[in-house]
CHARMM-style PDB file with segment names, atoms N, HN, CA, C and O in Angstrom:
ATOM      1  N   UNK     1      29.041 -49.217  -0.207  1.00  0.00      PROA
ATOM      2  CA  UNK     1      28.419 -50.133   0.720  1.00  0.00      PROA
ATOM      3  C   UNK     1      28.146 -51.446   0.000  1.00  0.00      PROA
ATOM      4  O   UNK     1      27.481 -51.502  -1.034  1.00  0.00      PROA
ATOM      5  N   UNK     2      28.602 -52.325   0.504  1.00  0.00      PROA
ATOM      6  HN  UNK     2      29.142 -52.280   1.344  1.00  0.00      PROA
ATOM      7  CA  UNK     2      27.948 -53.643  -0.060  1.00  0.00      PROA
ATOM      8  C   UNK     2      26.816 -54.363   0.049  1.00  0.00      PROA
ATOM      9  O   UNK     2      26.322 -53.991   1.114  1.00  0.00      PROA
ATOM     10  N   UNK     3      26.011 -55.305  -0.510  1.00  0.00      PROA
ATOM     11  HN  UNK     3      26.412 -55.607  -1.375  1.00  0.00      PROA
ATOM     12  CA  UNK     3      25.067 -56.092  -0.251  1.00  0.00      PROA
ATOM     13  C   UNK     3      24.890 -56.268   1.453  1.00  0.00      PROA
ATOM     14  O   UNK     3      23.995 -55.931   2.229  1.00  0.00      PROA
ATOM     15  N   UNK     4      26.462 -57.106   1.667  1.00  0.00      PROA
ATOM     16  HN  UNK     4      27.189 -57.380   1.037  1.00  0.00      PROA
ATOM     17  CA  UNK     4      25.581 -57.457   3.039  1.00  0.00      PROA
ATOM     18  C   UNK     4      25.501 -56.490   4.286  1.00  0.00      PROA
ATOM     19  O   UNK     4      25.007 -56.639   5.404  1.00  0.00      PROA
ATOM     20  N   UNK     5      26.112 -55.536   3.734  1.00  0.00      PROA
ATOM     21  HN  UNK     5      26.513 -55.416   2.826  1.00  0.00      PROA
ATOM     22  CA  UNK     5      26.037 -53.939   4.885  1.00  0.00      PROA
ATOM     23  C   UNK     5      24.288 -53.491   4.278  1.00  0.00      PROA
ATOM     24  O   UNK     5      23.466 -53.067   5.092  1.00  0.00      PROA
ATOM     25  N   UNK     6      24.022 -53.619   3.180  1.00  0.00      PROA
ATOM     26  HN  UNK     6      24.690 -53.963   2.519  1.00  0.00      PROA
ATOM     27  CA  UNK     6      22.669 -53.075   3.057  1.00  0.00      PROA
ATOM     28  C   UNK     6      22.108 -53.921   3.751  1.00  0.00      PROA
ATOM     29  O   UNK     6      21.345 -53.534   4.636  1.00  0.00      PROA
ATOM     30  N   UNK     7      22.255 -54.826   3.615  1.00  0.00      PROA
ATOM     31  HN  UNK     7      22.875 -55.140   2.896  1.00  0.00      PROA
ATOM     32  CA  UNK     7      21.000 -55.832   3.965  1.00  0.00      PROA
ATOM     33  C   UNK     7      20.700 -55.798   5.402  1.00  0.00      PROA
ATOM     34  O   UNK     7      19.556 -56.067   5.768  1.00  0.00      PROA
ATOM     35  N   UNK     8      22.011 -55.364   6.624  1.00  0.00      PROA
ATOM     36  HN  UNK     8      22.940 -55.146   6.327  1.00  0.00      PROA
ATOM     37  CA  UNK     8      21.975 -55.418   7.754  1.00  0.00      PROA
ATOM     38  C   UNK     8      21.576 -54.462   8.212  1.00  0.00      PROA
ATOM     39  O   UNK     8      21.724 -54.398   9.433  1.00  0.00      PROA
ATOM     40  N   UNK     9      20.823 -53.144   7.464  1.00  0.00      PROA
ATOM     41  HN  UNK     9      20.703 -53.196   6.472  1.00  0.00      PROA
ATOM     42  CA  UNK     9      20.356 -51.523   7.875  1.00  0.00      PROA
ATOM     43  C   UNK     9      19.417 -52.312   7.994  1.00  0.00      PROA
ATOM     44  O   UNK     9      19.291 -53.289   7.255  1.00  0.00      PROA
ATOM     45  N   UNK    10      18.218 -51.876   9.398  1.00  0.00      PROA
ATOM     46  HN  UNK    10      18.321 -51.083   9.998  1.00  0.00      PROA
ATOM     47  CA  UNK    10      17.104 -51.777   9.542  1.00  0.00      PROA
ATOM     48  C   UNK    10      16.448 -50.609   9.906  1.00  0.00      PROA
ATOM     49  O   UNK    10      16.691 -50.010  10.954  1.00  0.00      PROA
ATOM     50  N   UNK    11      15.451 -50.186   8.910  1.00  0.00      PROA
ATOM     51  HN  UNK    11      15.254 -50.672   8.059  1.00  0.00      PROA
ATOM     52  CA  UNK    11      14.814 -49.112   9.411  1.00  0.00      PROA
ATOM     53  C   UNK    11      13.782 -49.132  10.428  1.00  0.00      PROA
ATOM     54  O   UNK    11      12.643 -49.333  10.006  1.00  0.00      PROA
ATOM     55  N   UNK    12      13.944 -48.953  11.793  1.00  0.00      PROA
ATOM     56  HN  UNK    12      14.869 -48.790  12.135  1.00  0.00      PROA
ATOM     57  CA  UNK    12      13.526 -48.166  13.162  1.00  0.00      PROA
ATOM     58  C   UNK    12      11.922 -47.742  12.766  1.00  0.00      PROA
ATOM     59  O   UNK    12      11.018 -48.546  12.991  1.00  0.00      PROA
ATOM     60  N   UNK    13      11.693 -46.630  12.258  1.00  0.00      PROA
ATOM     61  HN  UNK    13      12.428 -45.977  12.075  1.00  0.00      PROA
ATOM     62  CA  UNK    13      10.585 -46.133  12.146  1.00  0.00      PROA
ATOM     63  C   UNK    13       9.492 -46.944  11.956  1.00  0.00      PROA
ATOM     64  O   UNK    13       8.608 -46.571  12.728  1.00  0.00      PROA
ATOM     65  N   UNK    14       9.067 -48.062  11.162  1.00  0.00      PROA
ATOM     66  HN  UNK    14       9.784 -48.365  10.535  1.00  0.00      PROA
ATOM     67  CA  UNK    14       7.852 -48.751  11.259  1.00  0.00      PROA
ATOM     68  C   UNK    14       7.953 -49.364  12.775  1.00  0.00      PROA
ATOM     69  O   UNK    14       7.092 -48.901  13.523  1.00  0.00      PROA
ATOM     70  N   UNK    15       8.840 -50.317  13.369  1.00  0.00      PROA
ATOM     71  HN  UNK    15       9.539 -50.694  12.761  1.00  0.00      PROA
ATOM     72  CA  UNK    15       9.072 -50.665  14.827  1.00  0.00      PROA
ATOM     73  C   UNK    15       8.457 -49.474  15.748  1.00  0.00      PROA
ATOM     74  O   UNK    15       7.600 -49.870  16.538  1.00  0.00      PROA
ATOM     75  N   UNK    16       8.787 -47.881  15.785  1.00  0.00      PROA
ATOM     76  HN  UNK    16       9.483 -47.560  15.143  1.00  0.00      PROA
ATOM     77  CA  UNK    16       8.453 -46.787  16.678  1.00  0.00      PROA
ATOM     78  C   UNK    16       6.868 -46.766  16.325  1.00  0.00      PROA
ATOM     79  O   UNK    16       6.040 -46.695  17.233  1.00  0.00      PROA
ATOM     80  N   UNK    17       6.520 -46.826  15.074  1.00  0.00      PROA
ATOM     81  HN  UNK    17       7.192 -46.883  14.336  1.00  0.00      PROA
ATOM     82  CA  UNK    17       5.068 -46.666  14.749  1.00  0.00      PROA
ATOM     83  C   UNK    17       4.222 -47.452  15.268  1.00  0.00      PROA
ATOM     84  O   UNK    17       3.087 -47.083  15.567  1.00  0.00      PROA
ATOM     85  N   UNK    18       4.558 -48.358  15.402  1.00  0.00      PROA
ATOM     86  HN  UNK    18       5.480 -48.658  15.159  1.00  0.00      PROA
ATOM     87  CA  UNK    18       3.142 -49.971  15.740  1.00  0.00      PROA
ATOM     88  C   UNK    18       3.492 -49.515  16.952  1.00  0.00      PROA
ATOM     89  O   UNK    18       2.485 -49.004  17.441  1.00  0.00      PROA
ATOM     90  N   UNK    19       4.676 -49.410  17.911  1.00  0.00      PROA
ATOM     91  HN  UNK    19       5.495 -49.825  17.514  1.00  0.00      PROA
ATOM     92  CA  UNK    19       4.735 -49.327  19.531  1.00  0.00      PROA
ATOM     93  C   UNK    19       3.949 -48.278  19.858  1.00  0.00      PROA
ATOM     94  O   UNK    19       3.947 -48.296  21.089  1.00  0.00      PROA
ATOM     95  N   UNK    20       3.018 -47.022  19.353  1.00  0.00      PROA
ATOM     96  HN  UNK    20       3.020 -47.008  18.353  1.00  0.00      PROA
ATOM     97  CA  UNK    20       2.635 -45.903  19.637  1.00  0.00      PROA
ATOM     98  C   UNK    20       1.352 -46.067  19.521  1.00  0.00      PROA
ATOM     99  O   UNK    20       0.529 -46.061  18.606  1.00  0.00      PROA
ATOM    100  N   UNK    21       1.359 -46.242  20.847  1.00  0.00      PROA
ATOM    101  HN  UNK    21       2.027 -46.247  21.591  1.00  0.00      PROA
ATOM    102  CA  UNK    21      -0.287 -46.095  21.540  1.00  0.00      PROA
ATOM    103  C   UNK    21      -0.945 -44.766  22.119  1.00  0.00      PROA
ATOM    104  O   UNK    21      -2.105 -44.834  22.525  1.00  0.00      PROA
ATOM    105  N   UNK    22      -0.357 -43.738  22.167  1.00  0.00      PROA
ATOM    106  HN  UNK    22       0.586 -43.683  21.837  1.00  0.00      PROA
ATOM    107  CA  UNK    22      -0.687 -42.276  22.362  1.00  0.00      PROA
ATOM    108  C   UNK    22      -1.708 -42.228  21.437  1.00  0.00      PROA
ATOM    109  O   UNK    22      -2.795 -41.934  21.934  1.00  0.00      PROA
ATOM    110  N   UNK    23      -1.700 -42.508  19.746  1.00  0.00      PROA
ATOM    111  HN  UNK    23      -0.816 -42.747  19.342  1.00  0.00      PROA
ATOM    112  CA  UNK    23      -2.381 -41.874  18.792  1.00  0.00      PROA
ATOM    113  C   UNK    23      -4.323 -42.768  18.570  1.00  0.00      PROA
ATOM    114  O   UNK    23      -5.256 -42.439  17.837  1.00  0.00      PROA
ATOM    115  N   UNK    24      -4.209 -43.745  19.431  1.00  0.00      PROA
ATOM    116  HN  UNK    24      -3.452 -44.012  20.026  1.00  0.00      PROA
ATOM    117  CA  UNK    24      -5.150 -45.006  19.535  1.00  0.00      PROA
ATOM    118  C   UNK    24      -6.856 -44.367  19.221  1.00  0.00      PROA
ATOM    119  O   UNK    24      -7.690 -44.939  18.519  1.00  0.00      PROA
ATOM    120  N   UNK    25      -7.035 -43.177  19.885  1.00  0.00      PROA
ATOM    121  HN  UNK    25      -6.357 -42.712  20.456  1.00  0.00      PROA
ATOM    122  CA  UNK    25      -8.197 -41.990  19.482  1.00  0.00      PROA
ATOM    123  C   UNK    25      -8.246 -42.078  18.112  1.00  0.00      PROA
ATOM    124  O   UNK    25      -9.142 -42.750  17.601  1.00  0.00      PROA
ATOM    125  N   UNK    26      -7.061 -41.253  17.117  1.00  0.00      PROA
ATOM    126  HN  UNK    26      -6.333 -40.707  17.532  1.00  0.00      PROA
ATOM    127  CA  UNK    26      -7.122 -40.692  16.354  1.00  0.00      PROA
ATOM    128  C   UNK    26      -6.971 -42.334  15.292  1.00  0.00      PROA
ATOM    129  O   UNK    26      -7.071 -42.144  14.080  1.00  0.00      PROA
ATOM    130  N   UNK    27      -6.788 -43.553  15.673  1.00  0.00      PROA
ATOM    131  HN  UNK    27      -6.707 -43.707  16.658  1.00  0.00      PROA
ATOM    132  CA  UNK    27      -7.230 -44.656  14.953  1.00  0.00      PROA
ATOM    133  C   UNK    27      -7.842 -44.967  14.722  1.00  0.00      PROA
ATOM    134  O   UNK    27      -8.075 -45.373  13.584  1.00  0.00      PROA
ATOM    135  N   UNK    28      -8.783 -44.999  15.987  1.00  0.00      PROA
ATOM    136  HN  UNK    28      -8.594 -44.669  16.912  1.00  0.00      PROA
ATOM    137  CA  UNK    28     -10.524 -45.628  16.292  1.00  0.00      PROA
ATOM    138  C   UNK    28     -11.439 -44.498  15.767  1.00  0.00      PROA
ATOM    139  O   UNK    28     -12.627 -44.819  15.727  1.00  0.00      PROA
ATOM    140  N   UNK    29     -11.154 -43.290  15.370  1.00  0.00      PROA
ATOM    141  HN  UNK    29     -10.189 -43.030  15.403  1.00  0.00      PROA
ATOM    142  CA  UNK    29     -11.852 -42.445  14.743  1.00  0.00      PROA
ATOM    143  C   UNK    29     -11.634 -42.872  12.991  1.00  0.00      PROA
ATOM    144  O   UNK    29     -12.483 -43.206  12.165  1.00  0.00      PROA
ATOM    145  N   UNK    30     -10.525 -42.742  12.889  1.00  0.00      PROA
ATOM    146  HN  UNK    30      -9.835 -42.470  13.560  1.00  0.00      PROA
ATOM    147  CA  UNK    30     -10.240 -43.438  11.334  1.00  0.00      PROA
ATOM    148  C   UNK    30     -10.567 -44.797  11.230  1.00  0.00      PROA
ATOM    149  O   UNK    30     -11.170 -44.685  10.163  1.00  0.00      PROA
ATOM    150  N   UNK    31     -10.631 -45.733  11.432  1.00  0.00      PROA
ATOM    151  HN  UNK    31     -10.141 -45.824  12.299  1.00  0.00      PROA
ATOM    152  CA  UNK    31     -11.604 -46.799  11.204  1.00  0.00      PROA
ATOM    153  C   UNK    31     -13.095 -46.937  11.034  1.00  0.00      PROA
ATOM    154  O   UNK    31     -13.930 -47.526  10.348  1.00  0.00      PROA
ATOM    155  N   UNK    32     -12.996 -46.189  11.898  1.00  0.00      PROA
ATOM    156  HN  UNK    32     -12.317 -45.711  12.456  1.00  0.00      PROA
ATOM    157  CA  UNK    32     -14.873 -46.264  11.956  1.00  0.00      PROA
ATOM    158  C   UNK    32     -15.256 -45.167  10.818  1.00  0.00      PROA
ATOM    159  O   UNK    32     -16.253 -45.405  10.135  1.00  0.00      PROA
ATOM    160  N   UNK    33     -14.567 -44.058  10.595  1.00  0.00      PROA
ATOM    161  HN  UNK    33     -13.758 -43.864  11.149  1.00  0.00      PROA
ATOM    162  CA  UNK    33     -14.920 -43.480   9.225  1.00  0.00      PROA
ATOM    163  C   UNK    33     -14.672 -44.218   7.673  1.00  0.00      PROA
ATOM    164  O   UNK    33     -15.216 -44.020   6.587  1.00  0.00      PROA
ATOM    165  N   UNK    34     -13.469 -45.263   8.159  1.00  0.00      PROA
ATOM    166  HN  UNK    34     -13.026 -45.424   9.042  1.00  0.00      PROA
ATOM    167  CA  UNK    34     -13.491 -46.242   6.932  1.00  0.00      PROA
ATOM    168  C   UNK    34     -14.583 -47.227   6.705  1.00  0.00      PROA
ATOM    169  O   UNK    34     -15.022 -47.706   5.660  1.00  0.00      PROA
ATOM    170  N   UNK    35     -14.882 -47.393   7.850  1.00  0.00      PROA
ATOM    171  HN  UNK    35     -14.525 -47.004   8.700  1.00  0.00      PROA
ATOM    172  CA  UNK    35     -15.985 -48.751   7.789  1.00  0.00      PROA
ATOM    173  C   UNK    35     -17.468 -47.903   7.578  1.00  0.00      PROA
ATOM    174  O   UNK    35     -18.426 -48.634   7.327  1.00  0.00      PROA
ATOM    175  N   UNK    36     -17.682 -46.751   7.641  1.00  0.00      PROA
ATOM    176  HN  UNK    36     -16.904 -46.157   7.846  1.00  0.00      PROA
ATOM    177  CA  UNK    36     -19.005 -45.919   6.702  1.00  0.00      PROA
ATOM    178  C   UNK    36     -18.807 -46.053   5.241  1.00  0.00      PROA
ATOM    179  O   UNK    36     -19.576 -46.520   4.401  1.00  0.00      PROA
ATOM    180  N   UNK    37     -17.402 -45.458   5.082  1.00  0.00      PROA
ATOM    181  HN  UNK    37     -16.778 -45.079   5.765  1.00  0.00      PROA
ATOM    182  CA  UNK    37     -16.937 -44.969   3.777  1.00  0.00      PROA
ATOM    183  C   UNK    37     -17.129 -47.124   3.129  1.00  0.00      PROA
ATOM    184  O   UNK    37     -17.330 -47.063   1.916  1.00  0.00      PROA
ATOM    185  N   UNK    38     -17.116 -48.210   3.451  1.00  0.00      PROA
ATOM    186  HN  UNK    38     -16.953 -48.260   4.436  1.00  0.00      PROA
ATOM    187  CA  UNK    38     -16.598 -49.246   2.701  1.00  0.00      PROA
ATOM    188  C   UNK    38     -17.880 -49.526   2.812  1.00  0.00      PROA
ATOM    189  O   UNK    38     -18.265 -49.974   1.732  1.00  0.00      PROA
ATOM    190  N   UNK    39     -18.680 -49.486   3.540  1.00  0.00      PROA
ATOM    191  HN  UNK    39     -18.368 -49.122   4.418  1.00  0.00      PROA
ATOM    192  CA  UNK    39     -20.228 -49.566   4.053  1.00  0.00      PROA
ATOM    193  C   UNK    39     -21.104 -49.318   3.127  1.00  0.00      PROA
ATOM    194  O   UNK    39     -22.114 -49.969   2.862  1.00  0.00      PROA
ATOM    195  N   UNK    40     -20.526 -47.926   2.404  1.00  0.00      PROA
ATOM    196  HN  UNK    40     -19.705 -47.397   2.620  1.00  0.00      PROA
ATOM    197  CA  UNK    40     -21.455 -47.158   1.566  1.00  0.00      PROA
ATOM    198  C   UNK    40     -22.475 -46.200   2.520  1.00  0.00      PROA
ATOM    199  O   UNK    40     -23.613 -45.927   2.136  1.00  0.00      PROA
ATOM    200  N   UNK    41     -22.226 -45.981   3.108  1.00  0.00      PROA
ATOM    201  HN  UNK    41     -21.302 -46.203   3.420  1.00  0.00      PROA
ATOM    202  CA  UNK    41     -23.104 -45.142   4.255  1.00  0.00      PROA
ATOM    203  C   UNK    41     -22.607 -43.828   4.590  1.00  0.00      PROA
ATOM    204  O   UNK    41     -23.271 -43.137   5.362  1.00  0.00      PROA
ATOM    205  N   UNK    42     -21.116 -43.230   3.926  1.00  0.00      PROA
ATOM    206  HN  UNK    42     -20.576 -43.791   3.299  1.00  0.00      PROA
ATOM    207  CA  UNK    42     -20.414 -42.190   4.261  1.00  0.00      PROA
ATOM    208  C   UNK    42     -20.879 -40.728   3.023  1.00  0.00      PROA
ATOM    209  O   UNK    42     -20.486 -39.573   3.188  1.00  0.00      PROA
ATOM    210  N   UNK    43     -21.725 -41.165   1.915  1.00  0.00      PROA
ATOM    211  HN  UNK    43     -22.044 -42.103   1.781  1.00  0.00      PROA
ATOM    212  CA  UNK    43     -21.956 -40.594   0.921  1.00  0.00      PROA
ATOM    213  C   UNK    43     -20.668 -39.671   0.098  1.00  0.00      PROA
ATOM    214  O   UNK    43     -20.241 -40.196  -0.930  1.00  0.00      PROA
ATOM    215  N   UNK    44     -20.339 -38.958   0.322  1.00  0.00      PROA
ATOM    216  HN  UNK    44     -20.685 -38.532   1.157  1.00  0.00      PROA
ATOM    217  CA  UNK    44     -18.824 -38.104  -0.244  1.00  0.00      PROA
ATOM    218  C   UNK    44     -18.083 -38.322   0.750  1.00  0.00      PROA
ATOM    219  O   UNK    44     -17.055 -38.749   0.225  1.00  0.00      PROA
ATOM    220  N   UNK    45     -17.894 -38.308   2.039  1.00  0.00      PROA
ATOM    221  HN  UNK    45     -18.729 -37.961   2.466  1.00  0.00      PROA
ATOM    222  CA  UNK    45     -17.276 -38.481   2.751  1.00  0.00      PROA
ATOM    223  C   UNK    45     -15.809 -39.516   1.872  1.00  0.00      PROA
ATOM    224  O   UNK    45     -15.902 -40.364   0.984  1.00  0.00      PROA
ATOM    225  N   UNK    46     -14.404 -38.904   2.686  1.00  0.00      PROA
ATOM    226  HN  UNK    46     -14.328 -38.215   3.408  1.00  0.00      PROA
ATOM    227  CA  UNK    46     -13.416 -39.400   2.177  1.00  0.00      PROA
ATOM    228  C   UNK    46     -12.722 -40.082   3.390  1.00  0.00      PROA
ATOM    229  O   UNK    46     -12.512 -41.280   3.201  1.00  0.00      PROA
ATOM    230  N   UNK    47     -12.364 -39.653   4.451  1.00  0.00      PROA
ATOM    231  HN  UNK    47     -12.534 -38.679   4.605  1.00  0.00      PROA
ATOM    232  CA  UNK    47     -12.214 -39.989   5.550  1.00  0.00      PROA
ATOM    233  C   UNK    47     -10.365 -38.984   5.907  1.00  0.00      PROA
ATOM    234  O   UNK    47      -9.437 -39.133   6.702  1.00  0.00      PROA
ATOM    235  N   UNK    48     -10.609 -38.279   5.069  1.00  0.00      PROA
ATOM    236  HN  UNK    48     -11.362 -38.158   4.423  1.00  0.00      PROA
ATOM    237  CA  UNK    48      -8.759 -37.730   4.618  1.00  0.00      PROA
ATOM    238  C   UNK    48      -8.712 -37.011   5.739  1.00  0.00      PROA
ATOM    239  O   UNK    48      -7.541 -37.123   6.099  1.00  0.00      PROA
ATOM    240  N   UNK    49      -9.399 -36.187   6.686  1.00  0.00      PROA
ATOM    241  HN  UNK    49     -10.351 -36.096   6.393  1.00  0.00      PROA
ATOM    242  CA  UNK    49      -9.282 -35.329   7.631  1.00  0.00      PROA
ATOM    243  C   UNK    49      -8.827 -36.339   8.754  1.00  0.00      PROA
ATOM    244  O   UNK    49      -7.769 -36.289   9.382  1.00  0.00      PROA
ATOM    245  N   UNK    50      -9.881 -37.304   8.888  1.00  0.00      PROA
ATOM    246  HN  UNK    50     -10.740 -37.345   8.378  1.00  0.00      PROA
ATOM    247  CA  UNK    50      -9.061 -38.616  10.146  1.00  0.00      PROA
ATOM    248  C   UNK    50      -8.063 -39.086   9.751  1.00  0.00      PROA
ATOM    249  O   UNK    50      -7.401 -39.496  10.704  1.00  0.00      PROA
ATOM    250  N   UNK    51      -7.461 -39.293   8.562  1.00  0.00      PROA
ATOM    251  HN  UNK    51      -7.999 -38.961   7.788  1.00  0.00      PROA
ATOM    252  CA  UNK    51      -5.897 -39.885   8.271  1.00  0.00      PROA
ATOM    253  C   UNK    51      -4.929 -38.926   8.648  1.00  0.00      PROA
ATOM    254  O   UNK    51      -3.816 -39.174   9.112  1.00  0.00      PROA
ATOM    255  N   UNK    52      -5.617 -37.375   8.332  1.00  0.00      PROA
ATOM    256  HN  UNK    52      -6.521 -37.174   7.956  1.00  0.00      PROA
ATOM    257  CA  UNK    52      -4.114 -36.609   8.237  1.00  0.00      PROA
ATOM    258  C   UNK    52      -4.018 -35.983   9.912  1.00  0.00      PROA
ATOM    259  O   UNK    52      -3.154 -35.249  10.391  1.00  0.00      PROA
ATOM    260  N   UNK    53      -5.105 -36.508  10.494  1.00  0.00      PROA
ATOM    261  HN  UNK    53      -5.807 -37.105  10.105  1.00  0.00      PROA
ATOM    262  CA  UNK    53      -5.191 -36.258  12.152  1.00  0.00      PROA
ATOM    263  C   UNK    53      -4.125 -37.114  13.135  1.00  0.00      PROA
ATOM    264  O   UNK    53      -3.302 -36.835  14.006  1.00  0.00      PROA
ATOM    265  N   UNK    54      -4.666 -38.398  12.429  1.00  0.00      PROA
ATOM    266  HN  UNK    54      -5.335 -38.624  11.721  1.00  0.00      PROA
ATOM    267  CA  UNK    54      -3.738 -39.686  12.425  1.00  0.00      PROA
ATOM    268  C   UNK    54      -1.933 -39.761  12.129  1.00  0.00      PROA
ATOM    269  O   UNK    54      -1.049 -40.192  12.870  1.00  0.00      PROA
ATOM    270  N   UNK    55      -1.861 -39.278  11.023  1.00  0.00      PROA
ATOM    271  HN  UNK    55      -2.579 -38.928  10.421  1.00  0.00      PROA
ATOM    272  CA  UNK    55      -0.276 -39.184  11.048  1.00  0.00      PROA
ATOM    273  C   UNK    55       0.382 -38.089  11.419  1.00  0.00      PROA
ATOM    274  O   UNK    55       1.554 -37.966  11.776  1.00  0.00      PROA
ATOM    275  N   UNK    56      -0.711 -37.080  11.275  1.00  0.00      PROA
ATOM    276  HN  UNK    56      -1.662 -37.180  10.985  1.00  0.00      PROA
ATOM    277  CA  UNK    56       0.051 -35.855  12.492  1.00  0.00      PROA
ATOM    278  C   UNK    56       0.485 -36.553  13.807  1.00  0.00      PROA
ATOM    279  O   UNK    56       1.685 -36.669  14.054  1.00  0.00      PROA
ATOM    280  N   UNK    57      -0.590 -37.083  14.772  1.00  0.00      PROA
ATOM    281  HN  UNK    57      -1.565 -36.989  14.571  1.00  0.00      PROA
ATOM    282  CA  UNK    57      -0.302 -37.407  15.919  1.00  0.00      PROA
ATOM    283  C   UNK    57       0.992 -38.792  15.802  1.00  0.00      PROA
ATOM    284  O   UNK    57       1.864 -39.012  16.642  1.00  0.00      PROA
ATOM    285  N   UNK    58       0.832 -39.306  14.934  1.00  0.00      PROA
ATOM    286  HN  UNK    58       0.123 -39.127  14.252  1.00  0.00      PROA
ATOM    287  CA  UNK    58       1.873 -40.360  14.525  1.00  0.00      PROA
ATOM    288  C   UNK    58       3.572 -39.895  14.682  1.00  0.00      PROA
ATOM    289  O   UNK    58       4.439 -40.104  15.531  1.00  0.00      PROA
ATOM    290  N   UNK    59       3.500 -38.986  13.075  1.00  0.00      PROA
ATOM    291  HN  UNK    59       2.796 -38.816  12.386  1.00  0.00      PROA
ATOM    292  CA  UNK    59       4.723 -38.131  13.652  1.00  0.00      PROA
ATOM    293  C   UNK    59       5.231 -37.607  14.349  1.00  0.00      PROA
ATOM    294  O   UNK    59       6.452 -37.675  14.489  1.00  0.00      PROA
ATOM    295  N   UNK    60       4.413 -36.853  15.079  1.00  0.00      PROA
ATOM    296  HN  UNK    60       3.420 -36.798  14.966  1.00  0.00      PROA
ATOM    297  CA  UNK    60       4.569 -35.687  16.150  1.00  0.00      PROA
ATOM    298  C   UNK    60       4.894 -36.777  17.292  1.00  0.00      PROA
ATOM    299  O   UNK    60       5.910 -36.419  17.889  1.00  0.00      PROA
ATOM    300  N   UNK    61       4.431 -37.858  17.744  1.00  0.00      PROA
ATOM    301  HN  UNK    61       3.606 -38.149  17.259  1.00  0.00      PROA
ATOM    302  CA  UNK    61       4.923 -39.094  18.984  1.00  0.00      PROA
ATOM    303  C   UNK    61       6.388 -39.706  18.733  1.00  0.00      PROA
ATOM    304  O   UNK    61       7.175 -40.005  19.631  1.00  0.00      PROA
ATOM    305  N   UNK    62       6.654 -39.865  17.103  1.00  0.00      PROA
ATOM    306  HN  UNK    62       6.014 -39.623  16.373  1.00  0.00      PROA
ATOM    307  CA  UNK    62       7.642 -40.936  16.462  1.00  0.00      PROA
ATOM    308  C   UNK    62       9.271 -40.017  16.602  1.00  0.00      PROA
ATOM    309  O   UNK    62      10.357 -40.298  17.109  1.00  0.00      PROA
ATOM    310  N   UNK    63       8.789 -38.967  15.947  1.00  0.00      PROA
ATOM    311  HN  UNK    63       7.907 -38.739  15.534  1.00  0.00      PROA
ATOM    312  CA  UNK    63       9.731 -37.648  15.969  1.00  0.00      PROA
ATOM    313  C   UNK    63      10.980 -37.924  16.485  1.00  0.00      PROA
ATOM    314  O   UNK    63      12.010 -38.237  15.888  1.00  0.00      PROA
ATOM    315  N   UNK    64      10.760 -37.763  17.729  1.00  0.00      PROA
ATOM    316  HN  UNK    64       9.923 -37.508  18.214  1.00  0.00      PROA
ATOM    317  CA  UNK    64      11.780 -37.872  19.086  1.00  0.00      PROA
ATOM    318  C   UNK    64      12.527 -39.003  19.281  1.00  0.00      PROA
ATOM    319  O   UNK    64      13.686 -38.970  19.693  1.00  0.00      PROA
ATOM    320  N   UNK    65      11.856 -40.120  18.974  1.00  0.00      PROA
ATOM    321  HN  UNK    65      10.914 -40.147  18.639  1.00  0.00      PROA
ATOM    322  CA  UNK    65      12.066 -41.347  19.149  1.00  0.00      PROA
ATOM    323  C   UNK    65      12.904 -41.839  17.805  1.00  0.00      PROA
ATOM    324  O   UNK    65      13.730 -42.751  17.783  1.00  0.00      PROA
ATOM    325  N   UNK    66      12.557 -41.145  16.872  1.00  0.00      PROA
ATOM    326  HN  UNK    66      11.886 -40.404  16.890  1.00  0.00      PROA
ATOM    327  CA  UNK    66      13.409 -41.063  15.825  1.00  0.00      PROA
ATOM    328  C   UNK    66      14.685 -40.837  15.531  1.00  0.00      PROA
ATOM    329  O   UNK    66      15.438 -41.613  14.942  1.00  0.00      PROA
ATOM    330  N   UNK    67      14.961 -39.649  15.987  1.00  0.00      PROA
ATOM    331  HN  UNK    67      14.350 -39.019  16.465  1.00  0.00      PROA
ATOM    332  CA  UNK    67      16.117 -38.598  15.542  1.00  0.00      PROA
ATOM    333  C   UNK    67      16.926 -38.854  17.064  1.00  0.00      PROA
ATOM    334  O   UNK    67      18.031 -38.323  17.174  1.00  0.00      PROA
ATOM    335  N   UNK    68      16.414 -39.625  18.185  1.00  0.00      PROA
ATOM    336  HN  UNK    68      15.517 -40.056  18.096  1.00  0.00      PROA
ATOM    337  CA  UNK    68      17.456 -40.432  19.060  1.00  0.00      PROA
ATOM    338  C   UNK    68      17.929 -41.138  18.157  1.00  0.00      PROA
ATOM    339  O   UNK    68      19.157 -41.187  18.082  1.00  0.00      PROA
ATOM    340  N   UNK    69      17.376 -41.659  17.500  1.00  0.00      PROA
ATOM    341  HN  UNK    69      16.379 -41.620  17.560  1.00  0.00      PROA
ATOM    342  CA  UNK    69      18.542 -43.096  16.522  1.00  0.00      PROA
ATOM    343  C   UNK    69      19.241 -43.061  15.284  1.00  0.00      PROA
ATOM    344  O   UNK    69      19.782 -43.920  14.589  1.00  0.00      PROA
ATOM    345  N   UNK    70      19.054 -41.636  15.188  1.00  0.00      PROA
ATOM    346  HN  UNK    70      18.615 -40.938  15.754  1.00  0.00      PROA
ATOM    347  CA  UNK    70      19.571 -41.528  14.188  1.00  0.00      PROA
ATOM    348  C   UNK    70      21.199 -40.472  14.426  1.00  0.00      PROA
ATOM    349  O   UNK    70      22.153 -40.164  13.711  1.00  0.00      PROA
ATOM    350  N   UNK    71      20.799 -40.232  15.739  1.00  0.00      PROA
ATOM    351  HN  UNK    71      20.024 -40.482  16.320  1.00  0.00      PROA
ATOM    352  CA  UNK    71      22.268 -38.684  16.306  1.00  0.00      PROA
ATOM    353  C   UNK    71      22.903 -40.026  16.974  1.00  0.00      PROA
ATOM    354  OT1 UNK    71      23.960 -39.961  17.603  1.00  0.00      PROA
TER     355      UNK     71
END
């Protein structure tokens, strides 16, 4: 493959991600656990359970929308 064949691949998946408004819950829950956690108000709290809630529902929406563009 050459330069300008690389250069002309665009990867799809960040584009499917920002368009996915299904997961908008599982955002506004992870923010607001970030903004304790940056706050200093979250004490141990990590916020890792709302992220990995977050890209579950991420993937699990993107999935489909994916592997259309890629068959």
């Amino acid at each position: 493959m050459s330069e300008i064949e690389a250069a002309e691949i665009v990867d799809p998946k960040p584009a499917i991600e920002e368009g996915n408004h299904h997961c908008h819950s599982f955002k506004e829950k992870f923010d607001k656990c970030q903004a304790r956690v940056e706050g200093g108000d979250a004490g141990e709290e990590t916020c890792v359970e709302e992220f990995f809630d977050l890209m579950e529902c991420v993937g699990h929406c993107s999935a489909p929308k994916l592997w259309a563009k890629l068959k």
